[in-house]
C-alpha positions in Angstrom: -12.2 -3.9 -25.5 -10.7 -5.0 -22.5 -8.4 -1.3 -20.8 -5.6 -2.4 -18.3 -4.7 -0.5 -15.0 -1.3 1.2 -15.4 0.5 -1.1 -13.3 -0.9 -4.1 -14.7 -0.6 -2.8 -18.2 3.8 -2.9 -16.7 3.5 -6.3 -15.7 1.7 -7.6 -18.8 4.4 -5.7 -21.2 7.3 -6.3 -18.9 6.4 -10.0 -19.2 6.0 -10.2 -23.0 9.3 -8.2 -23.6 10.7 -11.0 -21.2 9.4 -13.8 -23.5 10.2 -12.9 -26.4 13.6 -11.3 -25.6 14.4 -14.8 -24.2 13.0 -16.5 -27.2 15.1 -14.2 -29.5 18.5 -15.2 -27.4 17.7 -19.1 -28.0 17.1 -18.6 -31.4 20.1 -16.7 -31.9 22.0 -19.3 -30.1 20.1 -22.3 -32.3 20.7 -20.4 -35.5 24.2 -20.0 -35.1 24.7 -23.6 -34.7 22.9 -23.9 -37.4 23.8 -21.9 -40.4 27.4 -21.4 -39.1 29.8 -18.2 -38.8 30.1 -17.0 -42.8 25.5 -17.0 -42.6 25.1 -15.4 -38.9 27.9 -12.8 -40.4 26.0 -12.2 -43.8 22.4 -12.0 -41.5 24.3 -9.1 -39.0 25.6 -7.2 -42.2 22.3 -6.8 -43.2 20.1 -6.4 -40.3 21.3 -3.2 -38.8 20.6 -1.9 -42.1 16.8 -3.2 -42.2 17.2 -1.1 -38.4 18.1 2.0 -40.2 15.5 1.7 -42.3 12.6 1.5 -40.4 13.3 3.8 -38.0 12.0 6.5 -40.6 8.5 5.0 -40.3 8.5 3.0 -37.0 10.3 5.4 -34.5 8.1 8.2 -33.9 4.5 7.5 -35.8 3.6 5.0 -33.3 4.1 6.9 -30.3 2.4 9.5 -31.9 -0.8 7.2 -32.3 -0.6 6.0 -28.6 -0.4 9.7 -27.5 -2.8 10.9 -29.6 -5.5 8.0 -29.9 -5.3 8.3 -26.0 -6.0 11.7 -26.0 -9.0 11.6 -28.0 -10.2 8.5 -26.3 -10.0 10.5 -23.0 -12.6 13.2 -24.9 -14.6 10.6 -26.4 -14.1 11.6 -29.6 -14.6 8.3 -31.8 -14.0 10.1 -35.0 -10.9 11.3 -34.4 -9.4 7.6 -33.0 -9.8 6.8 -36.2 -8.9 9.8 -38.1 -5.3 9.6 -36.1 -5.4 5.7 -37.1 -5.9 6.3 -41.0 -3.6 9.6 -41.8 -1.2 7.5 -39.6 -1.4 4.7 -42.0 -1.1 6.9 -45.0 1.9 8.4 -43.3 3.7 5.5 -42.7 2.9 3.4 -45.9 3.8 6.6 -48.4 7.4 6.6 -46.7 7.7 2.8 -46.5 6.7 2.1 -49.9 9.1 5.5 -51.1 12.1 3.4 -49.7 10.9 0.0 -50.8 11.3 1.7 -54.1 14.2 3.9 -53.4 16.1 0.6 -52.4 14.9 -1.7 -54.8 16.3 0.3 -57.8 19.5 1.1 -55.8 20.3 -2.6 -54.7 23.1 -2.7 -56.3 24.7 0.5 -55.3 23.6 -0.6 -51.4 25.5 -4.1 -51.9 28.5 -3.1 -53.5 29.1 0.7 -52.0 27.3 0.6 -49.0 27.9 -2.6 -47.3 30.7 -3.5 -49.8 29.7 -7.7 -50.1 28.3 -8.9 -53.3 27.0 -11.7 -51.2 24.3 -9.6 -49.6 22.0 -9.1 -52.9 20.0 -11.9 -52.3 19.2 -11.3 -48.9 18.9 -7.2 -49.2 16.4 -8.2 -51.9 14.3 -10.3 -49.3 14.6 -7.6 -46.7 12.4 -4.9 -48.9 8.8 -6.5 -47.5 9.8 -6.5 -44.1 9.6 -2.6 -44.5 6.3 -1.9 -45.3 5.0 -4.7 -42.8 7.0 -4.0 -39.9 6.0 -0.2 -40.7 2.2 -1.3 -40.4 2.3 -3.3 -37.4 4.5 -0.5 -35.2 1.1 1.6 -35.9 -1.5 -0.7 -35.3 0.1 -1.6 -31.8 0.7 2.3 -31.2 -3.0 2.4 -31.7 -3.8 -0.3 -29.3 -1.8 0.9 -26.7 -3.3 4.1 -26.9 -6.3 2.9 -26.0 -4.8 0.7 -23.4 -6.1 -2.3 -25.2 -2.9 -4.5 -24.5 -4.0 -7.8 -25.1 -4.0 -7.5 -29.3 -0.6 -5.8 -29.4 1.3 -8.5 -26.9 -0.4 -11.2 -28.5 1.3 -10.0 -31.9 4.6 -9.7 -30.9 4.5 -13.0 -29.5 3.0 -14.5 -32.7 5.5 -12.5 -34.5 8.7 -14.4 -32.8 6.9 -17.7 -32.5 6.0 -17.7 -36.6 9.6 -16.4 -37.3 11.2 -19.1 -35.3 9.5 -22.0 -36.5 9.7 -21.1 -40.2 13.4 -20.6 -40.0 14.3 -23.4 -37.9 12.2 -26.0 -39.5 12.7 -24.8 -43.2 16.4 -25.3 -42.4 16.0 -28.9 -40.9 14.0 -30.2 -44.0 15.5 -28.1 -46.4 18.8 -28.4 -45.4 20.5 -25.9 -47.4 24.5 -25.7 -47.4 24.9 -22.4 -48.9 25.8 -19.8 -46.5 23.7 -16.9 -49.1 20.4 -19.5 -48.9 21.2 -19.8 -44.8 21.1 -16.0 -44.3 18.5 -15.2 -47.2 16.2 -17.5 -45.2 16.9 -16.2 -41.7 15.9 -12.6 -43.2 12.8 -14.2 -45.2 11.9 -15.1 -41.5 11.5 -11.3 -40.8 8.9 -11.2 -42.9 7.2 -13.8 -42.3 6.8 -13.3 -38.6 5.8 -9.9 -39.2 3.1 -10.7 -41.5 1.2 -13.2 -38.9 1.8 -10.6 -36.6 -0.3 -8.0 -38.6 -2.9 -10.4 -39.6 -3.4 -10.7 -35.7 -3.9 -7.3 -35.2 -6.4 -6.6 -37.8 -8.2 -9.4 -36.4 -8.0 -7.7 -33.2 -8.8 -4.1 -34.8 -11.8 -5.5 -36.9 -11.7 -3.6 -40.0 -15.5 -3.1 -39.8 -14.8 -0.4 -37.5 -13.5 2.0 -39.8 -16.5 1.6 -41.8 -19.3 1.7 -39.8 -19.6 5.4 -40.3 -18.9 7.6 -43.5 -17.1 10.2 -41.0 -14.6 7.8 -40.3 -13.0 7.7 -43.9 -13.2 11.2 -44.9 -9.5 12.0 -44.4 -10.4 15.6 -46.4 -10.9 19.2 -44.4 -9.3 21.0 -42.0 -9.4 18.0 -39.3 -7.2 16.2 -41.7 -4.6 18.7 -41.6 -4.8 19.4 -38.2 -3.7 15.5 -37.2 -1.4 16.0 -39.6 0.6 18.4 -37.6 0.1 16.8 -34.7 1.5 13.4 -35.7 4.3 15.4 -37.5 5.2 17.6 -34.3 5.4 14.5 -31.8 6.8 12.1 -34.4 9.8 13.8 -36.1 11.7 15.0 -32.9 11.6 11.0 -31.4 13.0 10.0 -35.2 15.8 12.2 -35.3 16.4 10.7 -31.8 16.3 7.3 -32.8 18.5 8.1 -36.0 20.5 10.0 -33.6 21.0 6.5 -31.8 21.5 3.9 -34.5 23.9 6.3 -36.4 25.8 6.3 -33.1 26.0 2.3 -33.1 26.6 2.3 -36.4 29.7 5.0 -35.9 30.8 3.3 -33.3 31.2 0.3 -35.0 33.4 1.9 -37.7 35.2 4.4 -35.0 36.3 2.6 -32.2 38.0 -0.5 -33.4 40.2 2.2 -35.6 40.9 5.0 -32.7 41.6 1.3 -30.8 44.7 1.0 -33.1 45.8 4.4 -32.8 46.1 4.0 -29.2 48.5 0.7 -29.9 45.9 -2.0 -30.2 46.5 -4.3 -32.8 43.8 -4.7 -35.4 42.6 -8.1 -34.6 42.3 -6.8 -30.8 40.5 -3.8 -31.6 37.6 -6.3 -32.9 37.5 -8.5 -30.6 37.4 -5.7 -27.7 34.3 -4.2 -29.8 32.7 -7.3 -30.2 32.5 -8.3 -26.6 31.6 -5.0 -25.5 28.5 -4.3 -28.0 27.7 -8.4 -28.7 27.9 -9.5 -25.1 28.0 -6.5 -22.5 25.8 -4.4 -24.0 23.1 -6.5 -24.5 22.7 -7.7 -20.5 23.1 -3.6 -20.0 19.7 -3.2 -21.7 18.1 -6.0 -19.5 16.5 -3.6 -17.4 14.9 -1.8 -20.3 12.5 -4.7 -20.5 11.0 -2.9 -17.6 11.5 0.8 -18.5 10.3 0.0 -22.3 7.1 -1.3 -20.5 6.5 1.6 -19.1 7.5 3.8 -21.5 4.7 2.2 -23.8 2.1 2.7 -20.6 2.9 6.1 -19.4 2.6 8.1 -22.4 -0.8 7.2 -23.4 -1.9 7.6 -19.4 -0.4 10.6 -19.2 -1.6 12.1 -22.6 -5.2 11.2 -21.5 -5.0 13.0 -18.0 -2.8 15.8 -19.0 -6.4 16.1 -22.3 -8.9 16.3 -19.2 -6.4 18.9 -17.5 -5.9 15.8 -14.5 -2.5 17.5 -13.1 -2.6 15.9 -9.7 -2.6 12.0 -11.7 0.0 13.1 -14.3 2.6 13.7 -11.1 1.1 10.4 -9.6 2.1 8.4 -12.2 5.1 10.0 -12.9 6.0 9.8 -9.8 5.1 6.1 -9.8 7.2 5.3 -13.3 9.8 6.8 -11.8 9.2 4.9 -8.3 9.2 1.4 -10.6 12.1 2.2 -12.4 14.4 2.6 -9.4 13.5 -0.3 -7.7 14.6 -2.3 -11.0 17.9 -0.2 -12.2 19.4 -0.1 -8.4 19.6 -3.7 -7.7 20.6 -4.5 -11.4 23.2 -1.7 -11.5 24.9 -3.4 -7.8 24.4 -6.9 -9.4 26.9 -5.9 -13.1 29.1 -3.3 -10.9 29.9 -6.4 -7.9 29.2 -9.5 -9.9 29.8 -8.5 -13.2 32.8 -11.6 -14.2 30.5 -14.0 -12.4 27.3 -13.2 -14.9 29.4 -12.7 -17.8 30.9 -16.3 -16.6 27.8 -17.6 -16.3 25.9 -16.6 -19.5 29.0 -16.4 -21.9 32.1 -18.7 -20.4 33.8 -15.1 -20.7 35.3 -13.4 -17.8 36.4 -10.6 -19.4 33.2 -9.5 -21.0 32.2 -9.3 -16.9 35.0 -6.7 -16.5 33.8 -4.5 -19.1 29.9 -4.8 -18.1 31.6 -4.0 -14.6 32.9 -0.8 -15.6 30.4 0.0 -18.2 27.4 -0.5 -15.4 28.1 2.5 -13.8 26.0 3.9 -16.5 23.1 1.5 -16.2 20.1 3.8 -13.7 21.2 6.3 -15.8 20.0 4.8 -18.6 17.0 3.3 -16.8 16.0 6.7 -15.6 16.6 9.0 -18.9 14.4 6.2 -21.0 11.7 6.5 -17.9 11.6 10.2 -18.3 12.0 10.4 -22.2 8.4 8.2 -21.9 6.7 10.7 -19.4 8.1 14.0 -21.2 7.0 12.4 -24.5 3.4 12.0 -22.9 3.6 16.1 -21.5 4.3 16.4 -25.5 8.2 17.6 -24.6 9.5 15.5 -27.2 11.8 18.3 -29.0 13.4 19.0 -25.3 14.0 15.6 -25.1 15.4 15.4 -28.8 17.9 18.1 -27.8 18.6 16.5 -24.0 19.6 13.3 -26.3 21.8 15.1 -28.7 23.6 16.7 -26.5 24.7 13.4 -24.3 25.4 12.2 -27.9 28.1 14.5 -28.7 29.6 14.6 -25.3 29.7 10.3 -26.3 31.5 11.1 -29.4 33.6 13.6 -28.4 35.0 10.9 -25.6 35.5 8.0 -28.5 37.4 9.9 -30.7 39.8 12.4 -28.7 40.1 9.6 -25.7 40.1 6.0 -27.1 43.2 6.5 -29.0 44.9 8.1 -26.2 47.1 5.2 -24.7 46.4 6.2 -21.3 42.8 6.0 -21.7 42.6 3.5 -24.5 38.5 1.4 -24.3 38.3 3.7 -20.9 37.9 6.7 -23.0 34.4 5.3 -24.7 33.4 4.2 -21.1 33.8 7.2 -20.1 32.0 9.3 -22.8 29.2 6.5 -22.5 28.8 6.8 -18.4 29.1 10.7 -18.8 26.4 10.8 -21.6 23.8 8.5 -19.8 24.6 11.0 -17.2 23.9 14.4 -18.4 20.9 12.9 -20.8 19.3 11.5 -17.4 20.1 15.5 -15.5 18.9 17.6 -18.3 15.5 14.7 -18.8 15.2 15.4 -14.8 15.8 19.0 -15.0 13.4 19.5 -17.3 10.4 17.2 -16.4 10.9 19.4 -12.7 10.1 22.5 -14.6 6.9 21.2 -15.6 5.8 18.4 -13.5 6.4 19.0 -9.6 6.5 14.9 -9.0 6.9 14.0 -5.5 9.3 11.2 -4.8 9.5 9.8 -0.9 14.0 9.6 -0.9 13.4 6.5 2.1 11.1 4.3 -0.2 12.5 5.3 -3.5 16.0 5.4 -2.8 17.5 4.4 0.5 15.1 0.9 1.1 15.8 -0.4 -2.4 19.4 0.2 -1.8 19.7 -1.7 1.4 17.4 -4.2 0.0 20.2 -4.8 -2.8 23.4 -4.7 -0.5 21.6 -7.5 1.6 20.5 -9.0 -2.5 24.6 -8.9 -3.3 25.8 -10.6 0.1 23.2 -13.8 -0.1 24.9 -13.5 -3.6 28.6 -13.4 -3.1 27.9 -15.9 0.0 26.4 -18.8 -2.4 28.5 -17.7 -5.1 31.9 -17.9 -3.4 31.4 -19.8 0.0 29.3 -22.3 -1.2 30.4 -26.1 -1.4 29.0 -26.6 -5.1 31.2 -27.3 -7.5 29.4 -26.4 -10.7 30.0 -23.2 -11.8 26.8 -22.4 -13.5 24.5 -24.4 -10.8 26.0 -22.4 -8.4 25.6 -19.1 -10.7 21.7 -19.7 -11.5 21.2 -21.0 -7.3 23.2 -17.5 -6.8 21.4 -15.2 -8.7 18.0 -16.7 -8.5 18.5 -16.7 -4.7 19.5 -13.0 -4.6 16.7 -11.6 -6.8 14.3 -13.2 -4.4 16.0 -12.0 -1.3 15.6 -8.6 -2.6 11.9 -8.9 -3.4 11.4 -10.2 0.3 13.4 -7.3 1.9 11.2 -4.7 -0.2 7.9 -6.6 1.1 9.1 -6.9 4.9 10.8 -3.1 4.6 6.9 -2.5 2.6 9.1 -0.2 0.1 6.2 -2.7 -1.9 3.0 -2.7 -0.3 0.9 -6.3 -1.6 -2.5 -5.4 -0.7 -1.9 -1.7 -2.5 -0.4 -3.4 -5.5 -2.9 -5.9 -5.5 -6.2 -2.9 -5.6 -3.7 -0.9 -8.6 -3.6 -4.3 -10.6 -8.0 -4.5 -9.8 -7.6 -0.8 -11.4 
C-alpha cells in the first residue's frame, strides 16, 4: 500500500476531480443532443431526488471512516481499521437497504405526490440500486483515504464515469430508442452501472482476504463494537444534517425563488429562466474552485486526525496552515477572474452574456466559499463537526431569510438572493475561522498568503483584458481560451518569480 505526501495526495485528487468533472460536462452536453429536452428533463426530475437520498448514507459515514481509519492507523491498531471498516458497512447497508425498501413500496406515492409525473415510474424504479451501491463505494473510498492509500479510490471514480459514459452513449447509438421514458430510464440505469464497476475496483483494491486473515477482525460483538459505534455516529450525523441542510436548500430554492420572482413583478416564464441560468450555468463555474478545496478537504482530515491521535499539535497548525495557504492562492485569482471577466467566460462557455452578469455579482461570494469548505475539512479532522453543523445553519437561515423577505421586494428583486447568498458564505467562512482560532493557533504569513497572490492576479486580469479586448483576433472563443489560458499561466509565473511558490520546497513535499 502505496501512502501519499499531503501535497501530492492535492494534486492527485485535484486532478481526478478535474477529469471527471470535465468528462461529466461532455457527457452532459452529448446526452442532451442525444435524448433531447422532454428525456434530459425527466433525468433532472429524478436525479436530485437519487441526491436526497444518499446523502443519509453517503454524507457523513465516509468521513467518518477517513477520520477514524486514520486515526487508528496512526496507533497501529490493525484491528480496529477494520473494525471501523465493517460496523461502517453494516451502518451504511442497514439504512440503504431500509430506503430501498421504503421507496420501493412507496413508488407510487413518490411519482405521483412527490414529483407529481407519472412518467418517472420507470426511471424511479431503476434508481433503487444505485442506492445501496453508491452507499458502498462512498465507504470503501473513505477507508482508503484514511489510510492515504489514494491510488484505489481515484482509480474508481474514474472507472465509475468512464463505465457510465460508454454504456449510456453506446446503448443509445445501437439501440436507438425514441421514447423519451426509455432515453431517461437508460441514462439513470447508467448510474448504476458505473457505480457497480467502480465498487468492483475497490474490493479488488481492498482484497477481501484482509478481513479474514484473523478471527479478531470479524468479531463485531463487545464493548469495542459499541464504542466505534459512537464514534462513527458522533462525527457522522452532524456532517448529514449539514448536507441535508444543503440539498433541502437547493431544493427550496428551486420551488421559492422563481415564485417570490413573480411577486416582485417578474413574469412566470422569467422567473424560470432567471433560475435556470443562475443554478444551471452560474453556479456550476462558482463551484470550479471546489475541485481544489474538495481535494483537500478529503486529505486534511485524515492528516490531521492522525497527528491530532499522536498529540502532533505543531503539524496539525502546519497543515492547516498550509490548506489554508493552498486554498487562497486558488479562490483569489478565480474570485478576480468571475468578478472582472465574468460576461466574457459566460460568453465563452455558454454563448450567454447574461449568465456572466449574474456569476459577476454572485462571485463576490466565491473565497468565501473556498475558505469555509477548507475549514469545514480541518475542523472536521480536530473532530468539530457539531460547531461546524451549527456555523452552517446559521449562514443557512440568514440565506433564507434574504430569498423570501428580499426577492420579492421590487427594489431588490434576484439581488435579494445574492445578497443572502454573499452574506451566508460570509458569516459561515467568520464563524468556521472564529472557531478553528480558538483551537488551532495556525500561523498564516499576510505577504505570501494574501498580498502576492493578489498582485499576482491583478497582473493575471490585465494580460487577460489585454488579449481579450486589444487583441486583433477575431474569434471570439479563440481569443477567450488564448485569453484565459494565457492569464492562468501568467499568474503561476508571477507566484514562482514573487516565490509566494517555492519549486524546489514543493518538489521535497511531493518526495514526502
Amino acid at each position: 500500500m502505496k501512502k501519499f505526501s499531503f501535497i501530492l495526495g492535492v494534486i492527485l485528487l485535484a486532478s481526478i476531480n478535474f477529469v471527471v468533472r470535465s468528462l461529466g460536462f461532455i457527457y452532459r452536453i452529448i446526452l442532451s443532443r442525444m435524448i433531447g429536452p422532454q428525456a434530459i428533463g425527466l433525468y433532472q426530475m429524478v436525479f436530485p431526488f437519487l441526491m436526497v437520498l444518499i446523502t443519509l448514507p453517503t454524507a457523513g459515514i465516509p468521513i467518518a471512516v477517513s477520520k477514524l481509519v486514520a486515526k487508528e492507523n496512526s496507533l497501529n491498531n490493525r484491528n480496529g481499521i477494520y473494525r471501523i471498516l465493517l460496523i461502517s458497512l453494516l451502518i451504511g447497508g442497514i439504512i440503504s437497504l431500509l430506503l430501498t425498501v421504503i421507496v420501493s413500496l412507496n413508488i407510487d406515492i413518490v411519482v405521483n405526490s412527490i414529483l407529481k409525473n407519472s412518467d418517472l415510474h420507470l426511471p424511479i424504479l431503476w434508481v433503487i440500486p444505485a442506492i445501496s451501491l453508491i452507499t458502498f463505494s462512498s465507504i470503501l473510498r473513505g477507508f482508503f483515504y484514511g489510510l492515504k492509500d489514494l491510488k484505489p479510490a481515484a482509480s474508481a471514480q474514474i472507472l465509475e464515469q468512464v463505465t457510465r459514459i460508454l454504456f449510456v452513449l453506446l446503448y443509445l447509438y445501437y439501440k436507438n430508442p425514441n421514447h423519451p421514458i426509455t432515453m431517461a430510464t437508460i441514462a439513470i440505469i447508467g448510474l448504476s452501472v458505473g457505480e457497480f464497476f467502480g465498487l468492483v475496483y475497490l474490493i479488488i483494491g481492498f482484497n477481501i482476504k484482509k478481513l479474514i486473515y484473523r478471527k479478531t477482525s470479524l468479531n463485531l460483538l463487545g464493548t469495542s463494537f459499541l464504542s466505534y459505534f459512537k464514534d462513527i455516529a458522533y462525527i457522522s450525523i452532524p456532517i448529514t444534517i449539514s448536507r441535508l441542510i444543503s440539498v433541502l436548500m437547493q431544493t427550496i430554492n428551486s420551488i421559492l425563488i422563481p415564485h417570490r420572482l413573480v411577486i416582485a413583478g417578474y413574469t412566470s416564464v422569467a422567473a424560470i429562466e432567471i433560475f435556470g441560468k443562475i443554478a444551471g450555468m452560474a453556479m456550476p463555474l462558482l463551484f470550479l474552485p471546489f475541485t481544489v478545496t474538495g481535494a483537500l478537504v478529503i486529505n486534511v482530515i485524515p492528516n490531521i486526525s492522525e497527528q491530532v491521535a499522536v498529540n502532533n499539535l505543531s503539524d496539525v497548525s502546519y497543515k492547516s496552515s498550509l490548506a489554508i495557504k493552498i486554498t487562497l492562492l486558488v479562490a483569489i485569482p478565480v474570485t478576480l477572474v468571475y468578478t472582472v471577466l465574468g460576461k466574457e467566460l459566460a460568453g465563452l462557455i455558454y454563448h450567454q452574456k447574461e449568465v456572466g452578469v449574474y456569476l459577476s455579482i454572485i462571485s463576490y461570494s466565491t473565497l468565501f466559499m473556498c475558505m469555509q469548505h477548507t475549514l469545514s475539512g480541518i475542523l472536521h479532522g480536530l473532530g468539530k463537526q457539531v460547531i461546524t453543523t451549527i456555523n452552517f445553519l446559521l449562514g443557512m437561515l440568514i440565506q433564507l431569510y434574504c430569498t423570501y423577505f428580499l426577492v420579492p421586494n421590487p427594489k431588490y428583486g434576484i439581488n435579494g438572493f445574492f445578497i443572502g447568498f454573499i452574506l451566508s458564505s460570509f458569516v459561515i467562512f467568520i464563524l468556521h475561522l472564529i472557531t478553528l482560532y480558538r483551537f488551532v493557533p495556525f500561523k498564516l504569513s499576510l505577504t505570501q498568503s494574501v498580498i502576492k497572490p493578489l498582485l499576482s492576479s491583478l497582473f493575471m486580469i490585465l494580460i487577460m483584458l489585454f488579449i481579450h479586448r486589444g487583441s486583433f483576433i477575431t474569434s471570439e472563443a479563440l481569443k477567450g481560451i488564448i485569453a484565459f489560458t494565457t492569464g492562468g499561466l501568467a499568474y503561476i509565473a508571477c507566484l514562482i518569480i514573487t516565490k509566494t511558490i517555492n519549486i524546489k520546497a514543493l518538489i521535497d513535499s511531493i518526495k514526502g
